[in-house]
N, C-alpha and C positions, 0 to 999 in steps of 0.2 A: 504494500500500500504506500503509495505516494503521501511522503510527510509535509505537512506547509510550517514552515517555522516563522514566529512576527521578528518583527526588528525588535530591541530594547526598548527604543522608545514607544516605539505603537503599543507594545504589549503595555507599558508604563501606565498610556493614554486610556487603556483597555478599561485600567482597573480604576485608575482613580477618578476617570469620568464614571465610571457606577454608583462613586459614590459613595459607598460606606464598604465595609470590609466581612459583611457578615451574608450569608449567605440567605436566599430571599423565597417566594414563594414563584410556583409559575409563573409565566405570564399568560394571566387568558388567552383563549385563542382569538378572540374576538378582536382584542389588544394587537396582538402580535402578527392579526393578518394584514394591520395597518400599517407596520413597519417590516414588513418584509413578502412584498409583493404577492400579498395573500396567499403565501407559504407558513405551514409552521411547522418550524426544524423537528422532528423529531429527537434531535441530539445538536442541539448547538453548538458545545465543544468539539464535535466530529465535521460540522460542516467547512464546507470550504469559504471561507470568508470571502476574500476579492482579492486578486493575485496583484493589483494596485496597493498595497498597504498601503506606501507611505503615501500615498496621493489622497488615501482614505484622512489618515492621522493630520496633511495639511488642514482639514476640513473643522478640525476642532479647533473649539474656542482660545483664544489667550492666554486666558485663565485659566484652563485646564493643561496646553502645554507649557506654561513657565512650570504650574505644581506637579507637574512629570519629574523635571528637574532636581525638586526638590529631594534631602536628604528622608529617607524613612525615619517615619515615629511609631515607635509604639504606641498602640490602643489600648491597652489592657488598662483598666483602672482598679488602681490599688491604695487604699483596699476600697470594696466593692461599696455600693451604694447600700441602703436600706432595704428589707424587705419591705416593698409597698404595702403591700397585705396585711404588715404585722404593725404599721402603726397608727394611729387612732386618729378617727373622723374628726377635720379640722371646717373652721367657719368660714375660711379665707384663704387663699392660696396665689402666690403671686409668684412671675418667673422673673427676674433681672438678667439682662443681659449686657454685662459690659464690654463694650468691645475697645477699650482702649488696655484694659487688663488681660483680653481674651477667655473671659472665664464668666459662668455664670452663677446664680445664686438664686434658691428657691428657695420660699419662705411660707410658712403654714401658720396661717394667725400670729402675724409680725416675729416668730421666731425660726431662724435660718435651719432649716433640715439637713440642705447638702447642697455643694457647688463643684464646681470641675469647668477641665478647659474647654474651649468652644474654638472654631473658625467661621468667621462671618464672612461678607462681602468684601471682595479685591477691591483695590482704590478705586477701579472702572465700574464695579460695580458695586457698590456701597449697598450698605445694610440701613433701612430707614430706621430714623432715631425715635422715642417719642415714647407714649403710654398709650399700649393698644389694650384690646381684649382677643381672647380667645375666641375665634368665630368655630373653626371646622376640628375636628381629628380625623386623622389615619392613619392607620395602623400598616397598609402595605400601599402608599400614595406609590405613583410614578408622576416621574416629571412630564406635564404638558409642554413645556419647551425648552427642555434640552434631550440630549440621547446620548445613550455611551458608545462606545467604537462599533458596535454592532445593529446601532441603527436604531434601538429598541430605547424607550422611555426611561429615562434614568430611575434608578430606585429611590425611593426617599424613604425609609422606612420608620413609625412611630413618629409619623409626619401631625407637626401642631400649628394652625396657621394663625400668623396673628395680623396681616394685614396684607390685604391683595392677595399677587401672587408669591409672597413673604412667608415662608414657616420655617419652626426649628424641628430638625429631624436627626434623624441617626445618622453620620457621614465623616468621612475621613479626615482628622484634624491634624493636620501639619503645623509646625509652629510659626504661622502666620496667618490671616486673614484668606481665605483663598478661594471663597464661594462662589458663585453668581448671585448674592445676594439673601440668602439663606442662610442660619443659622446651623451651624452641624452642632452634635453632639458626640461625643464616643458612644456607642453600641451599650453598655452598662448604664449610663447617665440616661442616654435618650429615652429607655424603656420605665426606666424610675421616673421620669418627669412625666412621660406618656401614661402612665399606671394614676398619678395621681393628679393631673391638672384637668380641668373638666370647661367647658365651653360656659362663656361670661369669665373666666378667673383672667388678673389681671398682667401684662406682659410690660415690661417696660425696660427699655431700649436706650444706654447710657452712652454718649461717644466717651 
């Protein structure tokens, strides 16, 4: 069998245009006949991509190729967050997001739970400042306007939105700002914030 191997970078482009680092649920067929000429791979690891890599990987955004570049960080968050489950019904629930610190803080009836690092919006694409609310959750969103190297909807998973097309999700945090505008969280954090923030709790957005 004929092997296709990507370049470093494209592979690079692969992963960190997906998004987060944790592995996702299907994608509907439904989904998935709209990003790949209403085919759906039965093995998308096996498929033959496009024998154009790098003409594919010019295609991606900015922002996604400078954080190609970038050095790997670890995701692992240590030590882990709280069980959501095991602590007690609060009247208030607020998320802070500071991005001059790159780190956020969640507070449960004005006393601070837990906080951890974030990556927000690249200079180009800035993260809106200000005191929103919680309008939507999702638990397995895809992106409506970006895609990762394979053309399909980017993941955003334990997706929280808090204004427009603005939420904080689970996703890859380098030790910089490196979003298209979105809010990541590590994989540990985003599920514990996603476990207890609920639609109307208050978000607010510190440059």
């Amino acid at each position: 069998m004929q092997r296709f191997v990507l370049p470093p970078l494209v592979l690079a482009l692969a992963l960190l245009t997906g998004c987060a680092h944790q592995s996702y649920p299907e994608l509907p067929a439904d989904v998935a006949a709209q990003h790949t000429d209403g085919r759906v791979p039965a093995d998308p690891a096996a498929q033959v991509i496009d024998q154009n890599a790098t003409a594919l990987a010019a295609n991606v955004s900015s922002v996604a190729e400078r954080e190609a570049q970038l050095a790997p960080v670890p995701q692992e968050v240590v030590p882990p967050p709280p069980d959501p489950a095991a602590l007690p019904a609060a009247d208030a629930r607020r998320l802070e997001i500071l991005l001059g610190d790159r780190r956020f803080e969640y507070y449960e009836d004005d006393r601070l739970v837990w906080s951890g690092k974030i990556s927000a919006g690249a200079p180009e694409h800035p993260t809106p400042a200000g005191e929103f609310r919680v309008t939507a959750k999702n638990i397995n969103k895809r992106s409506g306007s970006y895609t990762n190297y394979f053309n399909w909807p980017t993941p955003m998973p334990y997706a929280i939105q808090f204004k427009g097309p603005y939420w904080v999700h689970e996703g890859y945090v380098p030790n910089e700002h490196a979003s298209h505008g979105c809010v990541r969280l590590r994989h540990d954090d985003a599920r514990f914030v996603y476990a207890r923030m609920q639609v109307g709790d208050s978000v607010k957005v510190v440059r």
